[in-house]
MIZAKE-378271 format. One record per atom (N, C-alpha, C): residue number from 1; y, z, x; atom name. Coordinates in steps of 0.1 Angstrom, whole numbers, plus 5000, padded with zeros to 4 digits. Example, Ala and Ser with C-alpha at 12.3 -4.5 7.8 and 13.67 -1.06 7.14 Angstrom:
BEGIN
1/4943/5078/5132/N
1/4955/5078/5123/CA
1/4967/5078/5132/C
2/4978/5071/5128/N
2/4989/5071/5137/CA
2/5000/5079/5129/C
This chain:
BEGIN
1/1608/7681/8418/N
1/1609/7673/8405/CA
1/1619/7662/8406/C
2/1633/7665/8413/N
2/1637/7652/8411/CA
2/1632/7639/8422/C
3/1625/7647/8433/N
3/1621/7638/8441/CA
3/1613/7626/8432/C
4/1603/7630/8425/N
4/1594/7623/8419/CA
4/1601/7611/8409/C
5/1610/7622/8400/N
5/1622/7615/8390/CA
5/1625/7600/8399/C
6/1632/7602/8415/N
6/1637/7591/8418/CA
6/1624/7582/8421/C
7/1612/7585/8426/N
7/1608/7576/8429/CA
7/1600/7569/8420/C
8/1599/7572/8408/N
8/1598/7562/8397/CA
8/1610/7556/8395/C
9/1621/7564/8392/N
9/1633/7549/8386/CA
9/1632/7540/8402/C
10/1628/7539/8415/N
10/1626/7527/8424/CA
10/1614/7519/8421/C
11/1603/7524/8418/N
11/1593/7516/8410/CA
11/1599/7507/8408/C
12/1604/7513/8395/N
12/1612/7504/8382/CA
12/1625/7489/8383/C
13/1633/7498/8392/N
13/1640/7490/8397/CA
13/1635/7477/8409/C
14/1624/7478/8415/N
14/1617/7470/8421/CA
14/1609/7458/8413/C
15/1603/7467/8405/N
15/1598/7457/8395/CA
15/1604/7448/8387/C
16/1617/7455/8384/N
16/1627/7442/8375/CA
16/1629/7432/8385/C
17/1634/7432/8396/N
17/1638/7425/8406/CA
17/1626/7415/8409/C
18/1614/7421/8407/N
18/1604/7409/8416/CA
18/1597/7400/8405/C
19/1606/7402/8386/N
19/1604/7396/8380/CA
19/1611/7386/8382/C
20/1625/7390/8382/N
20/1635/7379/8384/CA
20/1638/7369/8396/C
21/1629/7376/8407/N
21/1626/7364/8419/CA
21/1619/7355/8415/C
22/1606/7363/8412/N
22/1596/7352/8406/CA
22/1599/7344/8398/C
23/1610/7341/8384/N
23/1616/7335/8376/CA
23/1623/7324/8381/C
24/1630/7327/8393/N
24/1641/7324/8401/CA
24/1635/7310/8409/C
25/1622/7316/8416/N
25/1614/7306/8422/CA
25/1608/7295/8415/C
26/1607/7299/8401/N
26/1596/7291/8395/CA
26/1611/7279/8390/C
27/1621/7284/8392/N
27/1632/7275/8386/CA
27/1636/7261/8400/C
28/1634/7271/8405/N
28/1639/7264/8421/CA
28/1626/7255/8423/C
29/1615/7260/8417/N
29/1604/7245/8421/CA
29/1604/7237/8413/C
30/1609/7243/8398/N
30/1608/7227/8392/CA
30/1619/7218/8394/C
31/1633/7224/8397/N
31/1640/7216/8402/CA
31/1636/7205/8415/C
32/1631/7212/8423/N
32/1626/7205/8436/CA
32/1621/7195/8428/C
33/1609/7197/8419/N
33/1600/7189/8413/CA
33/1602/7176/8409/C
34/1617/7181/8395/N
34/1627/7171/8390/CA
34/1635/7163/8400/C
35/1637/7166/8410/N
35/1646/7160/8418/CA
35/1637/7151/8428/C
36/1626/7150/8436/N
36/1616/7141/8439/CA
36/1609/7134/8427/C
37/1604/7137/8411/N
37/1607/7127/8404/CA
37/1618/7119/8402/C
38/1628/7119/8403/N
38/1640/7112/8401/CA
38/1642/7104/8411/C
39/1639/7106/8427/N
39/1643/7099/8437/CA
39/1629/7089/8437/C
40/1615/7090/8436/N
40/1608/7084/8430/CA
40/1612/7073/8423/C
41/1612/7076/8410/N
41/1620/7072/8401/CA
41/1632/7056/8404/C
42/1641/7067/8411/N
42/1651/7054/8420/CA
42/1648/7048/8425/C
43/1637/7049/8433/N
43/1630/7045/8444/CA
43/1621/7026/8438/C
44/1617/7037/8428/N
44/1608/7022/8420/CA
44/1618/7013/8416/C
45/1623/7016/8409/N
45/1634/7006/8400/CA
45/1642/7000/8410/C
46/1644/7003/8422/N
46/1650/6992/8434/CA
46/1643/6989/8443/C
47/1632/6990/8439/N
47/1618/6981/8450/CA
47/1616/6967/8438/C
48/1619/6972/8419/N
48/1614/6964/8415/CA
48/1626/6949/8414/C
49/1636/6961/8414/N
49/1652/6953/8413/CA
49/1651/6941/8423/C
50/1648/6947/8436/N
50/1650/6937/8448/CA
50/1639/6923/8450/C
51/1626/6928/8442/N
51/1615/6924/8437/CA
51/1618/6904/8428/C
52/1627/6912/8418/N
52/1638/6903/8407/CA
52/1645/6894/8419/C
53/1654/6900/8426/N
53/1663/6893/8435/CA
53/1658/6883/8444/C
54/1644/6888/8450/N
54/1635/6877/8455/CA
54/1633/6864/8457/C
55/1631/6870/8442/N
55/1622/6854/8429/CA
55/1637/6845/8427/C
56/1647/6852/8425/N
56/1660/6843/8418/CA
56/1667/6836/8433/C
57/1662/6844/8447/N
57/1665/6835/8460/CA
57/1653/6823/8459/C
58/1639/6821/8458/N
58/1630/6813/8457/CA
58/1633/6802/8448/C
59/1638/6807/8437/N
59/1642/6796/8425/CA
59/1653/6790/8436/C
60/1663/6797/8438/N
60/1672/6787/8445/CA
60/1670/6779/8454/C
61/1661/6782/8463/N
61/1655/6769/8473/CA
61/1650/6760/8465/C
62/1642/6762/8456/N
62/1636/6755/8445/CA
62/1642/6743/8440/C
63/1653/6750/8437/N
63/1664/6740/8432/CA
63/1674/6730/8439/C
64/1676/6737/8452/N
64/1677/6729/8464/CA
64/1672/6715/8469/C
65/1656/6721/8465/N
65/1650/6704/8468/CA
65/1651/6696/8459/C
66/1650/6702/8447/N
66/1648/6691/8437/CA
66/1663/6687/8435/C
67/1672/6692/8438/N
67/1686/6684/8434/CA
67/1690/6674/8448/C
68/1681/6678/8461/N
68/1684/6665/8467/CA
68/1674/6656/8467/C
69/1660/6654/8460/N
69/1651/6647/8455/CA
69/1661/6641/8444/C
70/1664/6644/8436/N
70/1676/6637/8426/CA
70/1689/6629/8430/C
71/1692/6633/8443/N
71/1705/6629/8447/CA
71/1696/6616/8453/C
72/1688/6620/8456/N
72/1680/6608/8465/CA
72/1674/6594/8458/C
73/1673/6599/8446/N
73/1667/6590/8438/CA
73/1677/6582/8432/C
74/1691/6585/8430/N
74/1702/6584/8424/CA
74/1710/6572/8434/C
75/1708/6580/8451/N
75/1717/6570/8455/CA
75/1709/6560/8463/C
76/1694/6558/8459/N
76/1687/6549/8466/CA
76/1686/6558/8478/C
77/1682/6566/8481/N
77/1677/6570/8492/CA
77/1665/6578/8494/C
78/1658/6574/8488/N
78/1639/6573/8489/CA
78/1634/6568/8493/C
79/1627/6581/8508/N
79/1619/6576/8521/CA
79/1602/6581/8516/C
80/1602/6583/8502/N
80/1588/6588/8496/CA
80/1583/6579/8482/C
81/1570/6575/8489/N
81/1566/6567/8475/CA
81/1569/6576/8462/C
82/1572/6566/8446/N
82/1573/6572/8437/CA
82/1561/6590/8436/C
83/1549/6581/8435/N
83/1542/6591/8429/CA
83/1541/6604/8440/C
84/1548/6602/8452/N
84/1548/6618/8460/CA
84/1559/6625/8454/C
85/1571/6612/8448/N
85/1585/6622/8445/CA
85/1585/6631/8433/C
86/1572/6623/8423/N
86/1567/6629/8406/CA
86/1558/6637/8412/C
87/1549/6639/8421/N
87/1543/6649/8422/CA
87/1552/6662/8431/C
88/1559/6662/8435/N
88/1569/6669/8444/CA
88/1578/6678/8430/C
89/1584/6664/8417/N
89/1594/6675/8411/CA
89/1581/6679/8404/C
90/1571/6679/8400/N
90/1563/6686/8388/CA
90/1558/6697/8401/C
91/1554/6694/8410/N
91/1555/6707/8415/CA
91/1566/6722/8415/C
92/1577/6714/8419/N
92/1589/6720/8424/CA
92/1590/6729/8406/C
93/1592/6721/8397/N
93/1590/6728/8380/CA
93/1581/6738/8383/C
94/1567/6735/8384/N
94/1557/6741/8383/CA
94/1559/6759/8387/C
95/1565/6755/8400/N
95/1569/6771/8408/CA
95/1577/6777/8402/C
96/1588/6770/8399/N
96/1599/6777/8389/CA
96/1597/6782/8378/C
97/1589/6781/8372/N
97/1581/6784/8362/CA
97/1573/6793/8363/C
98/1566/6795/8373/N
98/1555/6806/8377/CA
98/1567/6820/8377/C
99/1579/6819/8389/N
99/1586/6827/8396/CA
99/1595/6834/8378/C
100/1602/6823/8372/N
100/1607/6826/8358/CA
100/1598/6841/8348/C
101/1584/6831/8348/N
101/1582/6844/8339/CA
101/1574/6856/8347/C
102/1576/6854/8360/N
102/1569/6866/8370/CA
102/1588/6878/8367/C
103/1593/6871/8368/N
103/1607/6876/8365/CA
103/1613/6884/8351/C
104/1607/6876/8339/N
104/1608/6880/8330/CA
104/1594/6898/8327/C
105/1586/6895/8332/N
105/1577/6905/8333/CA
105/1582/6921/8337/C
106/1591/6914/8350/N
106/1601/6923/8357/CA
106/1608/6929/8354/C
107/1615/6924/8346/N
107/1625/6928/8335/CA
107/1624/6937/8320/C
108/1611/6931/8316/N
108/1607/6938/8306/CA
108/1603/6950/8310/C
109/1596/6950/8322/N
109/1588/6967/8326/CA
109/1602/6974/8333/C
110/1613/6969/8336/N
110/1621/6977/8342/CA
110/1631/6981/8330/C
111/1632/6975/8323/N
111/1638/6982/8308/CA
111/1633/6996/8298/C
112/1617/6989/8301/N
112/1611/6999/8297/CA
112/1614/7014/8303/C
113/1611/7013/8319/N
113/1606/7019/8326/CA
113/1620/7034/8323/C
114/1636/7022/8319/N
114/1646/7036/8316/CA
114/1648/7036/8310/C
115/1647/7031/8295/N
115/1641/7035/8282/CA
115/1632/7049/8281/C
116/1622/7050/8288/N
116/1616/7062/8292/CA
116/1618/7073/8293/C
117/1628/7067/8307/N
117/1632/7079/8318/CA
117/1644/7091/8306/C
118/1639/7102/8310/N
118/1644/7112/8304/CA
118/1661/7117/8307/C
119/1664/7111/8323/N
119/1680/7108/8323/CA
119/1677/7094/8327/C
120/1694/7099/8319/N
120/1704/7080/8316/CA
120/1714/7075/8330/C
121/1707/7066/8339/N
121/1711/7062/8349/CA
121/1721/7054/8351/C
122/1729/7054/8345/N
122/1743/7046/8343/CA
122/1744/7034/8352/C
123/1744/7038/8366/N
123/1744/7026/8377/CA
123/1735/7017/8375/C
124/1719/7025/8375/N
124/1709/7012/8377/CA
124/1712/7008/8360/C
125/1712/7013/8349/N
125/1713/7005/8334/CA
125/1723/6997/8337/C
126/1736/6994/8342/N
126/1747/6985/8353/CA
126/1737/6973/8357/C
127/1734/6975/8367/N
127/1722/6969/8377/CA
127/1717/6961/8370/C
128/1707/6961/8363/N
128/1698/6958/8355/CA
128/1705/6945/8345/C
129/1718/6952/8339/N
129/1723/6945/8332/CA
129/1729/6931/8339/C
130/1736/6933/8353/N
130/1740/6924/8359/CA
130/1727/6916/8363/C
131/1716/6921/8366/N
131/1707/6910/8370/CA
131/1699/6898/8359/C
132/1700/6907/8344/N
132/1698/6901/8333/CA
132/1704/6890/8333/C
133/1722/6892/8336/N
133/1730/6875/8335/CA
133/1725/6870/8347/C
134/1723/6875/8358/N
134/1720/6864/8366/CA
134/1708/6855/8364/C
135/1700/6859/8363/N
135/1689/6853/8355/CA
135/1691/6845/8344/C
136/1699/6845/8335/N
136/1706/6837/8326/CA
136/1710/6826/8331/C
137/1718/6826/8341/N
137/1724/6819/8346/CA
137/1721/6811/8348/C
138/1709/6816/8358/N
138/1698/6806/8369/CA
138/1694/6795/8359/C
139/1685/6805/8354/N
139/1679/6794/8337/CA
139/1687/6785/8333/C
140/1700/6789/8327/N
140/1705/6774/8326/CA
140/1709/6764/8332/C
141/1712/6767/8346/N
141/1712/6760/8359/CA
141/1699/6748/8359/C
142/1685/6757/8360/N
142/1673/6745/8355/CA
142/1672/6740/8346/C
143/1683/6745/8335/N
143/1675/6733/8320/CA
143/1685/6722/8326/C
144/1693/6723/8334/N
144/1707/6710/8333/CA
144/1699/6703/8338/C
145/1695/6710/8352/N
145/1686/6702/8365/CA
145/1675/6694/8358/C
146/1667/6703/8348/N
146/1657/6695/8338/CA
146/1661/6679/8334/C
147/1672/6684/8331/N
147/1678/6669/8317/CA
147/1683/6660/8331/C
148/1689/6664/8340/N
148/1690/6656/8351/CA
148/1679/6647/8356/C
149/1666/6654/8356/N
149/1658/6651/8364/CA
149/1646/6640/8353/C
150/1645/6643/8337/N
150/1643/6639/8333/CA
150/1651/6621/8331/C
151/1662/6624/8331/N
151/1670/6605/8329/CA
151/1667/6601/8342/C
152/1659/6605/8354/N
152/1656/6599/8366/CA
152/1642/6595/8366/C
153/1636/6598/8354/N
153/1617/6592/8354/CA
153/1619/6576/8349/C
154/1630/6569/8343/N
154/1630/6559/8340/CA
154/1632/6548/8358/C
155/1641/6555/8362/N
155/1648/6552/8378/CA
155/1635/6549/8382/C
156/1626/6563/8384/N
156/1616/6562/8392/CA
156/1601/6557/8391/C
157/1595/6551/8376/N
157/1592/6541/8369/CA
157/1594/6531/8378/C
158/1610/6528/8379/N
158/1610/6510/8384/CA
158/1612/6513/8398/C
159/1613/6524/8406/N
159/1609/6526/8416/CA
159/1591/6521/8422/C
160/1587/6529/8413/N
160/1570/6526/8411/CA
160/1571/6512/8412/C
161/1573/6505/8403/N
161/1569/6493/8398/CA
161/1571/6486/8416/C
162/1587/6487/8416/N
162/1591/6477/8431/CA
162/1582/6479/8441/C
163/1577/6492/8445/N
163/1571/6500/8455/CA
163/1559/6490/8453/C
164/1550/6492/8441/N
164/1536/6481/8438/CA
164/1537/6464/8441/C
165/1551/6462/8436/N
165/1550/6445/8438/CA
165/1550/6441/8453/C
166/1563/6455/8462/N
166/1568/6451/8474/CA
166/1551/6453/8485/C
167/1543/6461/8479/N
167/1532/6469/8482/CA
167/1524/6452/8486/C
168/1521/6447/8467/N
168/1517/6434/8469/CA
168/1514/6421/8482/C
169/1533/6424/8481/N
169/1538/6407/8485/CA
169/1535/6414/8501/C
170/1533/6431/8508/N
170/1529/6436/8521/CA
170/1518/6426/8522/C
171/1512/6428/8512/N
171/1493/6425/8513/CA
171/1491/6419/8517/C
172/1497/6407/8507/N
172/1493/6391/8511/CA
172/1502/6388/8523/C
173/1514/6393/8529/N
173/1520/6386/8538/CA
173/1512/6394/8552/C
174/1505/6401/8549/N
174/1494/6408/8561/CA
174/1484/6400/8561/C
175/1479/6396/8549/N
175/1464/6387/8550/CA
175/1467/6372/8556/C
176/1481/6369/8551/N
176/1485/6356/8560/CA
176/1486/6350/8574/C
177/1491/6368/8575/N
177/1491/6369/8590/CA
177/1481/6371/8599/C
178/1472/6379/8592/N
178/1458/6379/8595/CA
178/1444/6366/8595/C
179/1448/6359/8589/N
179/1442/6348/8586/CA
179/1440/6337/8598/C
180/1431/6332/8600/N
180/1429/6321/8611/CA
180/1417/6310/8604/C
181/1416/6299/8612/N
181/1406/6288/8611/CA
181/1395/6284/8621/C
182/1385/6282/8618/N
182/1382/6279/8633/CA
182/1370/6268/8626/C
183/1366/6260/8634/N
183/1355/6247/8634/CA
183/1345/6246/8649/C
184/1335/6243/8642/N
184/1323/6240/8656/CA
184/1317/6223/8646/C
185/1325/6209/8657/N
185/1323/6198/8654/CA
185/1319/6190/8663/C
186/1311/6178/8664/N
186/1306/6170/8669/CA
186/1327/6161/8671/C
187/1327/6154/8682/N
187/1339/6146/8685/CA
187/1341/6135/8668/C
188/1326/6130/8668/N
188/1328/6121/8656/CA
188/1331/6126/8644/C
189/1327/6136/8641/N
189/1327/6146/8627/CA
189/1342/6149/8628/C
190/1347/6154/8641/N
190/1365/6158/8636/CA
190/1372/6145/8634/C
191/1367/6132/8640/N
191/1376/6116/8638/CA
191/1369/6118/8624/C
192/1356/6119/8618/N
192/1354/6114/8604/CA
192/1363/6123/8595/C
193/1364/6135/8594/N
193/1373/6144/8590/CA
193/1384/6147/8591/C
194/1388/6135/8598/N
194/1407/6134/8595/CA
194/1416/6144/8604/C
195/1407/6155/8611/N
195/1412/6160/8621/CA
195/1415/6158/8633/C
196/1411/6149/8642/N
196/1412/6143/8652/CA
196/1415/6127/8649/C
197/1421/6119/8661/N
197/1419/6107/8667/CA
197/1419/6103/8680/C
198/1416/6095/8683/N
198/1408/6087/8697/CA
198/1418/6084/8700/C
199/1422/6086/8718/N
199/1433/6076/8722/CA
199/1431/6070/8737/C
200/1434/6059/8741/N
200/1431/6056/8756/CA
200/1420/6054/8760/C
201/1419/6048/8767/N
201/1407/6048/8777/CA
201/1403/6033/8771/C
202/1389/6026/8781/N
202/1383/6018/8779/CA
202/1373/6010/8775/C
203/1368/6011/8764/N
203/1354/6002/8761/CA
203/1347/6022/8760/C
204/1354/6030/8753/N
204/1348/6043/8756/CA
204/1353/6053/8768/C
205/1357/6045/8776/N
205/1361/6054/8794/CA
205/1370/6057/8791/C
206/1372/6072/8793/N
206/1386/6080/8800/CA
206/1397/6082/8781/C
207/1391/6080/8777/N
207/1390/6079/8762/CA
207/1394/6095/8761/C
208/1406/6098/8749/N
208/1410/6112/8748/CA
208/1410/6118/8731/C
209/1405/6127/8728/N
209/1402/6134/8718/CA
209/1420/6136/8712/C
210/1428/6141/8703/N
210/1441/6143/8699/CA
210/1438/6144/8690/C
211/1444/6160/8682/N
211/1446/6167/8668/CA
211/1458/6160/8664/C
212/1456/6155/8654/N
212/1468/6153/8639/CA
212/1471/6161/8640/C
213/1488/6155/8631/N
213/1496/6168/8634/CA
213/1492/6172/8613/C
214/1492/6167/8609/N
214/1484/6169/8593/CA
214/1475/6165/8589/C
215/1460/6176/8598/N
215/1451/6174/8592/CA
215/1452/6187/8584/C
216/1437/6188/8574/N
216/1434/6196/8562/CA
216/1426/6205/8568/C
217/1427/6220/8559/N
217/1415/6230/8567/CA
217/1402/6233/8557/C
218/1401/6218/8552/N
218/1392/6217/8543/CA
218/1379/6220/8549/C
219/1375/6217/8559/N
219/1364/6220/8568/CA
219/1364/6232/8578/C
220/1371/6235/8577/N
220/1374/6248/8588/CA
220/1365/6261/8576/C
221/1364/6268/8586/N
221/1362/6282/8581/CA
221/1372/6292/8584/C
222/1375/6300/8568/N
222/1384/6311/8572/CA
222/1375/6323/8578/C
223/1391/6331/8588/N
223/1382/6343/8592/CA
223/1399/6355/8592/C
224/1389/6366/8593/N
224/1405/6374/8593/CA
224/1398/6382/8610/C
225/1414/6379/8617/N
225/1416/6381/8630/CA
225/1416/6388/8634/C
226/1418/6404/8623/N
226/1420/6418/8623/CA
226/1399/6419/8631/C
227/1397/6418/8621/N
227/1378/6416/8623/CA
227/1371/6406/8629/C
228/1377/6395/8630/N
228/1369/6385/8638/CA
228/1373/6382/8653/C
229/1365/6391/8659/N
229/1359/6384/8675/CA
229/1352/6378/8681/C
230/1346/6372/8674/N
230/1332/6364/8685/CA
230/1326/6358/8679/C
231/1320/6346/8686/N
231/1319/6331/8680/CA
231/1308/6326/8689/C
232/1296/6324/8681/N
232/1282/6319/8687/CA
232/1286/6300/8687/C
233/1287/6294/8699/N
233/1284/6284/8700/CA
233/1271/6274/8703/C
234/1268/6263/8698/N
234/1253/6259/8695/CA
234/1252/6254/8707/C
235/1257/6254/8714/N
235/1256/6249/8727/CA
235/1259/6255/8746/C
236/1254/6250/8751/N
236/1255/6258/8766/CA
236/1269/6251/8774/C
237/1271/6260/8782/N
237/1283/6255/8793/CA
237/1285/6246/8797/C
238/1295/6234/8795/N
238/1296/6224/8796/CA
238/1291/6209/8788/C
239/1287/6216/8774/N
239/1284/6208/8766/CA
239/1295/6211/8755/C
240/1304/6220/8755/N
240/1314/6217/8746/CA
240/1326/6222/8751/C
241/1340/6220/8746/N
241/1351/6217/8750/CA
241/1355/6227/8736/C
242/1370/6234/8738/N
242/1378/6244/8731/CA
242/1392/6233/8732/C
243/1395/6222/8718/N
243/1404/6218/8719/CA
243/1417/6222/8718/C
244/1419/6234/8713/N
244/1432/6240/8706/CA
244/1439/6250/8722/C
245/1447/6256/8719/N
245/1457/6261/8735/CA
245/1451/6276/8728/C
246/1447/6283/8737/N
246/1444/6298/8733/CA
246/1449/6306/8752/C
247/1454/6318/8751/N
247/1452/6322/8762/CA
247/1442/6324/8775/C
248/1442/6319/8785/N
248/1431/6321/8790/CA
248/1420/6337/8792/C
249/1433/6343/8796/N
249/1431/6361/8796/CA
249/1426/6366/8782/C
250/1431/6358/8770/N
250/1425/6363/8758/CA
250/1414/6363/8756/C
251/1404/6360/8762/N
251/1389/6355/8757/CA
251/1379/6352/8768/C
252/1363/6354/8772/N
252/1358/6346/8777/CA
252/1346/6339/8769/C
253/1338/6331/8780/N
253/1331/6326/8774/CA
253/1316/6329/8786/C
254/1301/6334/8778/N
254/1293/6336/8784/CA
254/1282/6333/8776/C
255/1272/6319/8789/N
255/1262/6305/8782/CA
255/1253/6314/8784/C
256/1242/6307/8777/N
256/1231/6308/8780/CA
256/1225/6294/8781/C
257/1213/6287/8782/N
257/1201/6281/8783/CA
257/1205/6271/8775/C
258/1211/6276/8760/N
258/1210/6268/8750/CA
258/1225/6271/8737/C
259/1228/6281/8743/N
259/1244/6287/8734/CA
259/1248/6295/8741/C
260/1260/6294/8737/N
260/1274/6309/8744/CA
260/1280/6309/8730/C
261/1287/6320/8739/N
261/1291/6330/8732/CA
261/1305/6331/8735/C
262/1315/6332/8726/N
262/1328/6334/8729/CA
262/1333/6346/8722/C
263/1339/6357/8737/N
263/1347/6366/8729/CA
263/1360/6367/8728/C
264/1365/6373/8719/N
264/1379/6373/8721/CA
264/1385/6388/8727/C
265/1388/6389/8735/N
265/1392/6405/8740/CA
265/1408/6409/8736/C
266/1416/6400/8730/N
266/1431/6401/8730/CA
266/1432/6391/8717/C
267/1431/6399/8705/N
267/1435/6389/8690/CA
267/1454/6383/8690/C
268/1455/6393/8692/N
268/1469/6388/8694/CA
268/1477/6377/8702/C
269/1472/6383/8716/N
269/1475/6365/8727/CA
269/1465/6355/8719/C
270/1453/6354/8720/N
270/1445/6348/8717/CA
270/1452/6334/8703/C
271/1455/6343/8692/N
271/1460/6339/8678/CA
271/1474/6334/8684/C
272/1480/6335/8689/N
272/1494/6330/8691/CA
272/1505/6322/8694/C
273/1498/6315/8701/N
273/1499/6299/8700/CA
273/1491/6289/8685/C
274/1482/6294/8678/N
274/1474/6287/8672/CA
274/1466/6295/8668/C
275/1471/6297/8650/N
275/1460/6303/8639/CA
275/1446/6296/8637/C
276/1444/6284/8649/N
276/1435/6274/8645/CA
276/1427/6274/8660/C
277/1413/6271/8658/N
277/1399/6274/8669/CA
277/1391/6260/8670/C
278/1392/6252/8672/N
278/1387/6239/8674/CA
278/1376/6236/8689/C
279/1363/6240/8683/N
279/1356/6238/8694/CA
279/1345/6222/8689/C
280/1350/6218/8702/N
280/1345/6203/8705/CA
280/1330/6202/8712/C
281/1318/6201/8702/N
281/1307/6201/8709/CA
281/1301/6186/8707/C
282/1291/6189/8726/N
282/1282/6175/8723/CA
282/1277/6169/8714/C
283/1273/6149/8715/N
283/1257/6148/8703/CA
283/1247/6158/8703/C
């Protein structure tokens, strides 16, 4: 009898115990549970934190350029036409603006996120708060840069303007340079036209052709030198004469039967003694 007696109160006593393990376990898993949510938990909010910190280094390069695009503009030291410098700061805005409210997004969901959270994280609510002012900060850093960069669109207006005139006076002082004359005349047509005169010789003999030093290029044709090489003459080899000085290496000349042809292989030698081309052909 008492054998039996004891081995029910071990039952018993077994069974309380494998309640309170089992209790015990189920405590120790949700702790585990709670404690990988929470490192989670940390885990996000300083992927998002560092996320924030990012954007506020990007702004700063940001700001970087545009404050030496401003210093540049300020002390005359603009190696970029106007409209790359206005399209440069509206860019440079543009990003800071994107990164601002990619930032502000950041902020609101990371507020949220420990508003939520069931413990109160003292450090990251810290965190959070210090990156709030930095962000403050930043911001008012660009509205100054704003109003800076704003009193410099007048600057860079007459920037524009000078860039267009000095653009201009490029043009024409390239087309000037570019510019030549050239004539295909009978001997008598350049004496009738004030271009030439007759000197020496006798009764007609040994008689020499000479360019005025102010004749008019009223008869001449313009050509630009950039594009013009080559010059159909009405006549063959030895029926006309090239009165003006041109390089010899600059050019040849190849007849035919009844016309040649003159090319110019070197605009430069060629043009450089004389923007002017005076070819002397037979009656």
């Amino acid at each position: 009898m008492k054998r039996i007696l004891t081995f029910f109160v071990l039952i018993l006593f077994l069974g309380c115990n494998t309640e309170k393990i089992q209790k015990l376990e189920k405590q120790v898993s949700e702790l585990d549970s709670l404690n990988a949510s929470q490192s989670q938990y940390v885990e996000d909010i300083t992927l998002m934190i560092g996320d924030v910190y990012d954007n506020l280094e990007t702004i700063r390069q940001k700001q970087g350029i545009l404050s030496k695009v401003s210093h540049d503009v300020e002390t005359g030291q603009v190696t970029k036409d106007p409209k790359t410098i206005i399209n440069s700061i509206n860019d440079g805005f543009t990003q800071i603006n994107t990164v601002l409210d990619q930032n502000q997004k950041k902020i609101e969901e990371l507020e949220k996120r420990l508003r939520s959270y069931r413990i109160n994280n003292k450090g990251l609510n810290k965190l959070v708060k210090q990156l709030k002012e930095t962000i403050v900060i930043r911001e008012q850093e660009i509205d100054s840069l704003r109003t800076v960069i704003s009193s410099l669109n007048i600057t860079i207006e007459g920037l524009e303007v000078q860039v267009a005139e000095q653009t201009v006076k490029i043009e024409k002082q390239t087309q000037k340079l570019n510019t030549a004359h050239y004539i295909i005349a009978t001997e008598d047509s350049l004496y009738s036209y004030g271009i030439a005169h007759r000197r020496g010789g006798f009764i007609g003999i040994g008689r020499k052709l000479i360019l005025k030093k102010d004749f008019t290029l009223e008869k001449f044709k313009t050509v630009d030198i950039s594009k013009f090489n080559s010059l159909e003459i009405p006549r063959s080899d030895g029926d006309f004469e090239i009165l003006t000085t041109h390089a010899s290496n600059s050019f040849e000349i190849k007849s035919g039967d009844k016309k040649s042809h003159l090319t110019i292989k070197n605009a430069d030698q060629f043009w450089v003694k004389s923007k002017v081309l005076i070819v002397v052909i037979d009656d």
